[in-house]
C-alpha positions in Angstrom: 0.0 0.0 0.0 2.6 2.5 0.7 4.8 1.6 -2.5 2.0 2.7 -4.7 1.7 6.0 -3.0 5.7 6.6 -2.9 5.5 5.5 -6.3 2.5 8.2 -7.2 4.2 10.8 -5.6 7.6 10.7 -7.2 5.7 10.7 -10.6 3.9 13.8 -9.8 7.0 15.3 -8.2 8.9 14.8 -11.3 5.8 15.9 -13.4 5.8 19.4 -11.9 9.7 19.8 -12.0 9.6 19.7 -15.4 7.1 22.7 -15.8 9.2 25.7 -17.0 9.3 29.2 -17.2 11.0 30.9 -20.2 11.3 35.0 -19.5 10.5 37.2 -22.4 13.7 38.7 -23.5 15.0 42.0 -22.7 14.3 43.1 -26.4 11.2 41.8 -26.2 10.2 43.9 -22.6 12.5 47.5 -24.7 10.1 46.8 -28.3 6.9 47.3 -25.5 8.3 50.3 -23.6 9.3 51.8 -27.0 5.6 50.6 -28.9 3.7 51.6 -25.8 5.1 54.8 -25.0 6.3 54.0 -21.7 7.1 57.6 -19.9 10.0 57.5 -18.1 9.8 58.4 -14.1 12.2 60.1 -11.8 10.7 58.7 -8.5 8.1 56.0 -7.4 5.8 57.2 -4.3 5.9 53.5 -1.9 4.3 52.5 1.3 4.7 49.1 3.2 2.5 47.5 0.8 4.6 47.5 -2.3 5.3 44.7 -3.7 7.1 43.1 -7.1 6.4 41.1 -10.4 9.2 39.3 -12.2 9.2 39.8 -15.5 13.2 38.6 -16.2 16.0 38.9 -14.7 16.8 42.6 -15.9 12.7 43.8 -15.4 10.3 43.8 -12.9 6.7 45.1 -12.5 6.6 47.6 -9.0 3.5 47.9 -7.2 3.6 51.5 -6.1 1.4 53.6 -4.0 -0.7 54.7 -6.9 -0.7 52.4 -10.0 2.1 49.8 -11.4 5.8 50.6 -12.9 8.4 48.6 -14.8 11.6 48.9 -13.3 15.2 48.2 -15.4 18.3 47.6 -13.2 21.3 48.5 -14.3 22.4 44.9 -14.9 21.2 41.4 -14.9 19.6 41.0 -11.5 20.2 36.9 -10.7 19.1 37.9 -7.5 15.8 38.4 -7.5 15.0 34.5 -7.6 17.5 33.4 -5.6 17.6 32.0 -2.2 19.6 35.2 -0.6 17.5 38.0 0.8 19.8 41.3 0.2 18.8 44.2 2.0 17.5 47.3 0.1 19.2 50.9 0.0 17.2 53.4 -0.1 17.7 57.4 0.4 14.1 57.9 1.0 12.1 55.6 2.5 8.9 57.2 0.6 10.4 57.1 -2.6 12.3 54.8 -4.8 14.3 56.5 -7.4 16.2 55.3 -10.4 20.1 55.6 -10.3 20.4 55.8 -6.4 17.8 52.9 -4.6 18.3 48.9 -5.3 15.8 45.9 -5.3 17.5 42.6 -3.9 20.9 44.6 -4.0 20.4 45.4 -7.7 20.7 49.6 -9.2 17.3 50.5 -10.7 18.3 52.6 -13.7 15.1 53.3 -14.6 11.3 53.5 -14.2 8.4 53.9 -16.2 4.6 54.2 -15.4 2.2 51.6 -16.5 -1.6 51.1 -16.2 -3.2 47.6 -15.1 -4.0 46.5 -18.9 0.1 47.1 -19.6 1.2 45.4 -16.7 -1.3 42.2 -17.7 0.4 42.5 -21.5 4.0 42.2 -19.8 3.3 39.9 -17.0 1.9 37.3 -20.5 4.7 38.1 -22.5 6.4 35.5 -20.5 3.5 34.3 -18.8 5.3 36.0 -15.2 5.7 32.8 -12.6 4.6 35.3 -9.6 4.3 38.2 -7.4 7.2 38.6 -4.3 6.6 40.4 -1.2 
């Protein structure tokens, strides 16, 4: 009785370890900010509710005070699905701002504004795996 159900679970374990995720590319994420319009932000407005999207390694979707904005670090950010929490700096703990704050230890370098039907659109272009925070 118990081999059966070892047996069952192993297959279904295995089953859902080889569901994938494949990130939209960061061209694909720069031909929607350029198509859509995206405008470019000098600060995000927080509170203790914000919370993040991934979208890939080099974009995420920000849950501001207000509404939604995509957010490009200055690099590929690895850490934003990894296993290590890093702290984040911030010079303004009201505000995040491009060039000077970090997510997961990672440099924004910049922010634009989205509505909710643009942050559907990019959370499908790579069907997003899930909100953080």
């Amino acid at each position: 009785m118990k081999q059966p159900l070892m047996t069952g679970t192993l297959v279904l374990l295995a089953a859902c370890s080889t569901v994938s995720y494949d990130p939209p590319s960061n061209e694909a994420v720069r031909d929607y900010i350029v198509a859509g319009e995206l405008a470019e932000q000098d600060r995000v407005r927080t509170d203790r509710r914000g919370g993040w999207t991934y979208v890939n390694d080099r974009f995420i979707i920000f849950r501001g005070r207000d509404q939604d904005y995509l957010l490009e670090f200055r690099r590929e950010c690895r850490e934003l699905l990894g296993p290590v929490v890093v702290a984040d700096l911030r010079r303004d703990h009201r505000n995040l701002r491009p060039r000077f704050d970090t997510i997961s230890g990672c440099m924004i370098q910049k922010i634009y504004a989205i509505d909710e039907g643009q942050s559907i659109e990019l959370k499908a272009l790579g069907e997003a795996p899930g909100d953080r925070n």
